[in-house]
N, CA, C and O of each residue as an XYZ file, in Angstrom:
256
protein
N      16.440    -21.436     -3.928
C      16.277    -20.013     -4.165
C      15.911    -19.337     -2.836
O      15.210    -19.917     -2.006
N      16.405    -18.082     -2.645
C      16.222    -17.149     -1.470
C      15.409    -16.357     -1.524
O      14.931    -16.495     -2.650
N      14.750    -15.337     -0.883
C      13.326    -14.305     -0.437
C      14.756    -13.332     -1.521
O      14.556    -12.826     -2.626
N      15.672    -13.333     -0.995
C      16.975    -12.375     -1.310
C      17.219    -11.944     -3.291
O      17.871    -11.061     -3.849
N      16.323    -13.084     -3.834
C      17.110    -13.868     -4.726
C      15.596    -12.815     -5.984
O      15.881    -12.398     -7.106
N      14.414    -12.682     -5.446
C      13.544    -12.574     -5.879
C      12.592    -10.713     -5.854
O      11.934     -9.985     -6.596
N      13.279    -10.772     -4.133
C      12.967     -9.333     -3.647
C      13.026     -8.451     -4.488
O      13.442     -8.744     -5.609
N      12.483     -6.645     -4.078
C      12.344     -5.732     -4.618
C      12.821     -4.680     -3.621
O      12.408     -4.502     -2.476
N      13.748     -4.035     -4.263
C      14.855     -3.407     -2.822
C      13.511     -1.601     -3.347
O      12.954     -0.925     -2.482
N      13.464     -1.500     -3.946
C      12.771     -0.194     -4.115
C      11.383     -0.470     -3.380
O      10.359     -0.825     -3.962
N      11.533     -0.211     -1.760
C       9.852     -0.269     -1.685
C       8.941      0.950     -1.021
O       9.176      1.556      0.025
N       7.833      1.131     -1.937
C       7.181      2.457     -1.701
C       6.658      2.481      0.060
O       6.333      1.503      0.733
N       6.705      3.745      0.434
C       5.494      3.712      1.393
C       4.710      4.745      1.589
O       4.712      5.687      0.797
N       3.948      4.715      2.645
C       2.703      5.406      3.112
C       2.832      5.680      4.300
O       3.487      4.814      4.880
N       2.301      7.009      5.337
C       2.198      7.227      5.977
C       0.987      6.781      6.464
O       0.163      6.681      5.556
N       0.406      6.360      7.959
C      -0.621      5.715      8.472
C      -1.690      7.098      8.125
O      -2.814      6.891      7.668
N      -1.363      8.008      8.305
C      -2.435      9.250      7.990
C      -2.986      9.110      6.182
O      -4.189      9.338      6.057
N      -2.644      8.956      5.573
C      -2.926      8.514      4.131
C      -4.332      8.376      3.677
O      -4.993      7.629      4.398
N      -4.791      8.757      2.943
C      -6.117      7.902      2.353
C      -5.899      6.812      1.555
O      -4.754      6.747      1.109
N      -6.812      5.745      1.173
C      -6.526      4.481      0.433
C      -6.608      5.308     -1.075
O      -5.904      4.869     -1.984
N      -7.301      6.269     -1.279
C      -6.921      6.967     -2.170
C      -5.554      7.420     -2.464
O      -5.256      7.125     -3.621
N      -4.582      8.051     -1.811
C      -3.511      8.753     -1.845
C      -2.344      6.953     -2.437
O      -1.514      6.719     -3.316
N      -2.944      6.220     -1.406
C      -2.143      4.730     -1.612
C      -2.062      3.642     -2.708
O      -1.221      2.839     -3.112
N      -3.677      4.089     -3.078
C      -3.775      3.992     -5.129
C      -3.447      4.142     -5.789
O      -3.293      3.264     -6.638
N      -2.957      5.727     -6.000
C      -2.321      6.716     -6.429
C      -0.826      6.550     -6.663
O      -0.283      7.060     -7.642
N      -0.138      5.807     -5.724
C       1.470      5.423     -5.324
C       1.481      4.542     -6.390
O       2.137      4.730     -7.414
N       0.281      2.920     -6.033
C       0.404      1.748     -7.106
C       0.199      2.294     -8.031
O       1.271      2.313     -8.636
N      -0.761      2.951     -8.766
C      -0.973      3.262     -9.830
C       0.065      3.600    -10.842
O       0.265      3.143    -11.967
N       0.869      4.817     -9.926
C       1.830      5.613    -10.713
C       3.354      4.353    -10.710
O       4.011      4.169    -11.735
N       3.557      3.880     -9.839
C       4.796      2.432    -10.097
C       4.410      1.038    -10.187
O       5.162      0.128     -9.839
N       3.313      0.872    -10.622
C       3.220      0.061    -11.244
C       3.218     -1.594    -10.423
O       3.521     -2.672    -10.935
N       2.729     -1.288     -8.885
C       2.831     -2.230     -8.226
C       1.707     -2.144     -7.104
O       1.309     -1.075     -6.640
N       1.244     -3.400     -6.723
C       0.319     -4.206     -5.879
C       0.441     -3.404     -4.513
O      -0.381     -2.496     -4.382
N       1.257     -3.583     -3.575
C       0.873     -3.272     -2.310
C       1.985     -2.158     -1.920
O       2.995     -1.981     -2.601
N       1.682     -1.435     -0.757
C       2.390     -0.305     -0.017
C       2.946     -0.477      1.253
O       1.869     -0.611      1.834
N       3.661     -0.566      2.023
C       4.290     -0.621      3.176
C       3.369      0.830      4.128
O       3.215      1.921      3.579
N       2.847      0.542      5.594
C       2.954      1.949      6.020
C       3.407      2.002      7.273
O       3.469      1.120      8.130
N       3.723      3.147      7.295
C       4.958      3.516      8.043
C       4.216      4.406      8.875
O       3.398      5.188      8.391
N       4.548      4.306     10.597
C       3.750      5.017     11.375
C       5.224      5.779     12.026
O       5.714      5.316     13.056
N       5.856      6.961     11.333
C       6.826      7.399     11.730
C       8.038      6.500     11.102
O       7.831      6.121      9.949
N       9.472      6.043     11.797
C       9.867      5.404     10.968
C       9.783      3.595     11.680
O      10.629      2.707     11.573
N       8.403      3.564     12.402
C       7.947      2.128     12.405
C       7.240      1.734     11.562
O       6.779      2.654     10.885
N       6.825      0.449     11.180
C       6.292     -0.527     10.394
C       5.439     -0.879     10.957
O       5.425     -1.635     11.929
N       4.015     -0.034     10.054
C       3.034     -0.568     10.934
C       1.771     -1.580     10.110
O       0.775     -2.027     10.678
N       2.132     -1.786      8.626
C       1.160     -2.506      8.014
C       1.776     -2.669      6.509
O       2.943     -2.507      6.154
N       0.860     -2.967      5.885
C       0.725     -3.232      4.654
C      -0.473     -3.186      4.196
O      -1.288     -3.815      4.871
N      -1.032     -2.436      2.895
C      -2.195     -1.831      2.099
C      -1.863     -2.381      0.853
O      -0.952     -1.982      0.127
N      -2.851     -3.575      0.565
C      -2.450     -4.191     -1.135
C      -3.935     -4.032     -1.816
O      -4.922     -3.804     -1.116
N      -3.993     -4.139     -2.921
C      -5.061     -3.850     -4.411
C      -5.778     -4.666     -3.838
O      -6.939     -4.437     -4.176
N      -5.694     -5.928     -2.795
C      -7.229     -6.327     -2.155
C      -7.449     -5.846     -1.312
O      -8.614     -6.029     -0.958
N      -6.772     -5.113     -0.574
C      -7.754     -4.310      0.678
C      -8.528     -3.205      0.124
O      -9.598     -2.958      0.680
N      -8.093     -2.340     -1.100
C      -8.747     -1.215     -1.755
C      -9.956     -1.557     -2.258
O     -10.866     -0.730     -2.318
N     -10.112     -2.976     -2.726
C     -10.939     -3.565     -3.390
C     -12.028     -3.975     -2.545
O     -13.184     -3.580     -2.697
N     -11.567     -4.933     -1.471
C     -12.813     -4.757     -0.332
C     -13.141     -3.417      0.190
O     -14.266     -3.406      0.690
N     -12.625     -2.462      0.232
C     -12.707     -1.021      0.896
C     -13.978     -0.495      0.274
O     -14.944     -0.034      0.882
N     -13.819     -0.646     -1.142
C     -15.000      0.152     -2.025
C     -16.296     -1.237     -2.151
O     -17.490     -0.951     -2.246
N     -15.947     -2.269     -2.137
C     -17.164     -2.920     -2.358
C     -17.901     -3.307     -1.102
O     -18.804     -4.141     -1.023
N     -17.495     -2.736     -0.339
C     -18.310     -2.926      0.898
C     -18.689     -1.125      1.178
O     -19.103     -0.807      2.293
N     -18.559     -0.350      0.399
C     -19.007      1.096      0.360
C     -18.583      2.130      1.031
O     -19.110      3.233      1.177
N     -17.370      1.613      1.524
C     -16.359      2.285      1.845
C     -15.843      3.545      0.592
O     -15.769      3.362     -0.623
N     -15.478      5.073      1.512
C     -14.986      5.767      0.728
C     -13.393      6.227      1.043
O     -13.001      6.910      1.989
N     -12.579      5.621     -0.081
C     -11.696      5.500     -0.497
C     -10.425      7.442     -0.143
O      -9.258      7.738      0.115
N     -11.277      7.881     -0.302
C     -11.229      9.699     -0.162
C     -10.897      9.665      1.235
O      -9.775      9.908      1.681
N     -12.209      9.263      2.110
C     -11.841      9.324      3.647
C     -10.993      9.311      4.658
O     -11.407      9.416      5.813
């Protein structure tokens, strides 16, 4: 089996300016784990339901 075979051609993103709020908001509403972000039209990361998760339990605000 291939990466090809399994993939998800619809993938959301985020602008690096974003709040982890705004990036919640994306999963929330489609129904999926992590966000691509995009610093212009480079690739500059990835933001998944565990980084949000350490974000707030270490008292991080999510808004910011």
């Amino acid at each position: 089996m291939q990466v090809a075979d399994v993939m998800h051609t619809d993938v959301k993103a985020a602008d690096a300016e974003d709040t982890f709020a705004d990036v919640a908001k994306t999963m929330r509403t489609n129904g999926i784990s992590s966000v691509v972000v995009l610093d212009g039209k480079k690739l500059a990361g990835i933001v998944t339901e565990r980084d949000i998760v350490n974000l707030v339990a270490a008292g991080g605000d999510p808004h910011s």
